[in-house]
N, C-alpha and C positions, 0 to 999 in steps of 0.2 A: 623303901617305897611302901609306907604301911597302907595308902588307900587303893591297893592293888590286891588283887585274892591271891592268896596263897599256893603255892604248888603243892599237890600230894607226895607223901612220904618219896614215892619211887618216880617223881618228875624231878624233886627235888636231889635226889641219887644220882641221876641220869645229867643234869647241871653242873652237879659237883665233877663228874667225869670229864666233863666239856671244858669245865675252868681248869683242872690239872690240864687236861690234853694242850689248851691254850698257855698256862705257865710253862710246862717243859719247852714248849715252843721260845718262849719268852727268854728263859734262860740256854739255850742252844744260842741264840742269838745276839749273846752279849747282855739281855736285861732291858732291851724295847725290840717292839716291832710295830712297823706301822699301822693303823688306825684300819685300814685297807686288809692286811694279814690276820687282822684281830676280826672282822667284818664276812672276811672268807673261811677262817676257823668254827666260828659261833653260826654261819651259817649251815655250811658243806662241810666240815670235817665228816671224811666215810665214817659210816656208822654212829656220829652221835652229832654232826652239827643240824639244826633247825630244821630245814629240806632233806636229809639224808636220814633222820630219825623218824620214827613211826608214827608221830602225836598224830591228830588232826589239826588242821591248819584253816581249813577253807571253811564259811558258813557259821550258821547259828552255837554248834558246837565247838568250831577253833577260836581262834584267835583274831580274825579279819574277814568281812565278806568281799567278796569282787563282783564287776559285775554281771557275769553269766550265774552267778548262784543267786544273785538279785531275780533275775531276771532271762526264762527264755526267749523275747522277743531280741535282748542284746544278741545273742548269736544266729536268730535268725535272720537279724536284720544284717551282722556283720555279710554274713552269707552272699547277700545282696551283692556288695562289692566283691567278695571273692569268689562269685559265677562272671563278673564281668573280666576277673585277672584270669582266671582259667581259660574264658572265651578269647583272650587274645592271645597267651602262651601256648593253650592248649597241651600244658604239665600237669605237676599234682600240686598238693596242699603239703606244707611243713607246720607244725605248730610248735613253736618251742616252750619247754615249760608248760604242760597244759596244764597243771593244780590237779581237780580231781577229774576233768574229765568233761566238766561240765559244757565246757563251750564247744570242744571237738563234738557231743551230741550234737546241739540246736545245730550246728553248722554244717556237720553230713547231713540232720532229718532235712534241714530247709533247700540244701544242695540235690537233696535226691527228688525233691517236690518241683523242683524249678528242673529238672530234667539235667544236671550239670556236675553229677558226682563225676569228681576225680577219679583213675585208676589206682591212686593208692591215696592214703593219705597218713603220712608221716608226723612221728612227734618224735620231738626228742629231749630226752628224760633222762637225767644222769639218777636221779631218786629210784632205788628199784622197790620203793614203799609205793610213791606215786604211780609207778607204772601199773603196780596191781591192783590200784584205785580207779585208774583211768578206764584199765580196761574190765576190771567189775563194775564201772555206769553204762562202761561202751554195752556192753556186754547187756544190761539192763534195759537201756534205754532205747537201743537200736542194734538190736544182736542179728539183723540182716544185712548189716553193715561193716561189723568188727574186721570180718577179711580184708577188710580194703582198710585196715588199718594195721602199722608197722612201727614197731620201736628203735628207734634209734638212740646211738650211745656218740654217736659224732656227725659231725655236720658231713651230708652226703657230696658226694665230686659229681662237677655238671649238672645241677639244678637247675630246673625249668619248671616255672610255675609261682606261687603266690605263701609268702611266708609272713605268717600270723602269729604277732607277741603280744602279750593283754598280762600289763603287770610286771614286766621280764626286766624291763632297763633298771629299774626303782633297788630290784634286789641285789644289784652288781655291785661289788665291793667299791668303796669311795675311798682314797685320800683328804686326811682333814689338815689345812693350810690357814696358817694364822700368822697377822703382816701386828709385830709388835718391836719395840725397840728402833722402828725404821727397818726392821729386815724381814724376813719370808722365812718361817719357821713351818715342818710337817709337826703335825701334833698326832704323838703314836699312845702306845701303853705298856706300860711298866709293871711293877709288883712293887706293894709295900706293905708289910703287914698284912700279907698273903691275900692282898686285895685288888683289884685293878687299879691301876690310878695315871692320869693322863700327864705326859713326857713330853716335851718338844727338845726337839732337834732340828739341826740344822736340815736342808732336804738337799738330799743323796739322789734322787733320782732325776736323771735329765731331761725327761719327756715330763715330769710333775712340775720341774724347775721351770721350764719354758712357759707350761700351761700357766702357773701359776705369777709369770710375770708379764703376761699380756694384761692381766684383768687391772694389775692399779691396783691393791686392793687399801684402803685406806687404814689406816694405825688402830689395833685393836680389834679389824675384821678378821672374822673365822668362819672359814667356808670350806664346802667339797667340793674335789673335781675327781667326776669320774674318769677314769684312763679304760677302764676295760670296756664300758658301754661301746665308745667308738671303735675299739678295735675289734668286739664283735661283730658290729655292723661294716667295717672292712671286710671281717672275713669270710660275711654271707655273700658280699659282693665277687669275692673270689672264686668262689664255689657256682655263685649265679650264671647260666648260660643266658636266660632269658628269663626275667619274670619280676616281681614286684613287692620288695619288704612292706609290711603294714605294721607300725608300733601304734600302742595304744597305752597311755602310761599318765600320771601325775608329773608337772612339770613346768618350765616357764621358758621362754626364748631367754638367749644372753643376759639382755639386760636387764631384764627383771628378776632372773635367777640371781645377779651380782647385784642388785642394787641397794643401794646405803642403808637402809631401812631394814634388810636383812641378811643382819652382822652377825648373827648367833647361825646360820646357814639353815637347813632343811632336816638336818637328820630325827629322824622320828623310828620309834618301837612299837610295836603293835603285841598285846598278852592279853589275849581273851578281851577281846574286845574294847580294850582300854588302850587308848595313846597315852604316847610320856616320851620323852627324850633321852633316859636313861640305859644306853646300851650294854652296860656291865651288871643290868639286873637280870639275873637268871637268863645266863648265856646260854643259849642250847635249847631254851623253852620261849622265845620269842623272837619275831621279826624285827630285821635293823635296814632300815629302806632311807632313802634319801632322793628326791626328787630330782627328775631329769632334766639336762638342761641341750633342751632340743637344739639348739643352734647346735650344739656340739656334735650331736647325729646329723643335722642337714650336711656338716665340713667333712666326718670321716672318710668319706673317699670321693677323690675324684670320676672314679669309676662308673655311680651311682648319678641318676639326675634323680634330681626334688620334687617330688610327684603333685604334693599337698601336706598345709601343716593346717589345720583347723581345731577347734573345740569337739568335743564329744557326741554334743549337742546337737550343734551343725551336722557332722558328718552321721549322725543315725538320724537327723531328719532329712536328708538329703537323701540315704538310701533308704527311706519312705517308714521310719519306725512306728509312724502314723498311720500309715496304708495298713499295718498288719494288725495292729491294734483294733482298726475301724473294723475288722474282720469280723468283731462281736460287737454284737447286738448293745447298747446301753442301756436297753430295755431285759437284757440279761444281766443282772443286778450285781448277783454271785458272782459271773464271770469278769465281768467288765471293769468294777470298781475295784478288784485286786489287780489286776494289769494297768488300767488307767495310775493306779499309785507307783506302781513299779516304772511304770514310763516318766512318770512326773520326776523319780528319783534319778533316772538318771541322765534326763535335760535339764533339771535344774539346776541356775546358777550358785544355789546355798547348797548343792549336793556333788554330783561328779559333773556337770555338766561344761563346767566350766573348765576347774582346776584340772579334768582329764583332757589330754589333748591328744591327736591322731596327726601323725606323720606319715606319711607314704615317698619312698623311695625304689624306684625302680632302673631295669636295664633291658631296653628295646622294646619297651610300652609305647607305643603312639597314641592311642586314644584318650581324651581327658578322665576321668576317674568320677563317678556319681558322686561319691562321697566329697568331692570338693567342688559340686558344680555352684555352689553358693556359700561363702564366707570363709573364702580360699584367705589363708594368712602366711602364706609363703616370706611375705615383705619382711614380717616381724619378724626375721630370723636373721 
């Protein structure tokens, strides 16, 4: 990948360790492992996969921005709807995954200003890099706050309250399935000449097999299906007494996630701010995501009703991202026209406005939801 910058000496060390850690694996296991184990190693292996390692990740300095580093009106505005989930559960805040921190700020300051802080408000953080991140902003940004903030290492028993992911599904390891010769092949990874190199086999697993023979897919299509996204979202529902999942993610309903058109599937890497589709370049030092396909979270559990599936867009105009905006002056020049761009960035359809979509699922919500009072897209699922 020579139009890629270079890693330093000791990022380049720290990869090499990554790709042994992932060979030995490879060779424990016969000589392939799925695409899925390759995905969860380069990401999460303790101590040296992507999230588990010490780099920076988030912002101008990592690898990818989101949109709370974009922007604090995103999480004030989130806020919005997660004072109306708290007003009817009357639980706490979970966030899973929270990156560096950023969005847990705007979300407790806007939650403490609107009179609706949680008694606690919970993340949960398998990174214990990210943790000391989280709470060095927490710490910075609203250090009269940080008490009412708790680490968790697993999903808590008897949840009541309002649980917030921004970015979470995209990262969960995928199965790559490719319909060639007339049959349904997993396509994993191998070694050759001490290199990664891509293997299909027949597919072994009966929950991938099943997924993978609803969709039809046609001769020569290569696509993911993620298995763990959905059964996360069972298992919050499990733990759920009362209260309301919010995903907030890159993604497409069914049919436009499988559609003919997009035969080479979603998977994308992120390395200092550069896309590419090459996930065997410097494993350990970049992101390997692949876009969600919502229909699959609306089916994961019966348990769960379908709160709201909308754009980005919609749902932070909906819970007033314009109200907070309008807060300044336009005749305030400095302030105005850097938040007016940030806002633009992230309603715009050439920007996240679109391709970000919000789902909401909940259990024993009756009231309809702000964020879908207008360009509710439930259908499309």
């Amino acid at each position: 990948m020579p139009s890629l910058p270079k890693p330093s000496p000791e990022a380049a060390a720290h990869s090499q360790r990554v790709q042994q850690r992932i060979r030995d694996e490879i060779a424990t296991r016969g000589g392939w492992i799925s695409f899925a184990r390759y995905m969860e190693l380069a990401l999460y292996a303790p101590g040296l996969g992507y999230y588990a390692a010490g780099a920076t990740k988030f912002g101008a300095a990592g690898d990818f921005t989101t949109a709370p580093e974009r922007s604090h009106l995103f999480g004030r505005t989130l806020a919005q709807q997660v004072a109306q989930g708290l007003a009817q559960t009357g639980g706490t805040v979970l966030e899973i995954g929270a990156g560096s921190g950023k969005l847990a700020c705007d979300v407790l300051l806007e939650l403490q200003r609107l009179n609706a802080l949680p008694a606690h408000y919970a993340i949960l953080e398998l990174s214990a890099t990210l943790q000391a991140r989280q709470r060095e902003q927490i710490s910075a940004q609203a250090p009269q706050l940080l008490e009412r903030v708790q680490w968790l290492e697993r999903l808590p028993q008897d949840f009541t309250g309002v649980v917030l992911g921004n970015e979470v599904l995209d990262a969960m390891p995928v199965h790559l399935v490719v319909r060639k010769d007339g049959a349904l092949w997993e396509r994993g990874v191998g070694v050759g000449d001490e290199q990664f190199i891509w293997q299909d086999q027949a597919i072994a697993n009966g929950a991938l097999l099943q997924a993978a023979t609803t969709l039809d897919l046609p001769e020569g299509y290569l696509t993911e299906i993620n298995l763990a996204a959905p059964a996360f979202i069972a298992s919050l529902a499990e733990c759920m007494t009362r209260g309301m999942i919010l995903m907030i993610d890159y993604g497409f309903p069914r049919a436009e996630y499988y559609h003919p058109q997009r035969s080479q599937g979603t998977l994308m890497c992120h390395y200092r701010h550069h896309a590419h589709g090459e996930p065997f370049y410097w494993p350990g030092l970049q992101d390997i995501t692949a876009h969600v396909d919502f229909s699959a979270i609306a089916d994961s559990t019966p348990g769960l009703q379908l709160l709201g599936y909308t754009s980005q867009a919609n749902f932070l105009i909906n819970c007033g991202i314009t109200d907070l905006l309008a807060e300044i002056s336009p005749e305030d020049v400095t302030r105005y026209l850097p938040l007016a761009n940030q806002v633009q960035y992230l309603l715009s359809p050439a920007e996240m406005g679109e391709l970000f979509k919000v789902i909401a699922l909940g259990k024993g919500i009756e009231m309809p939801l702000i964020g879908f009072a207008r360009g509710d897209q439930r259908h499309r699922l």
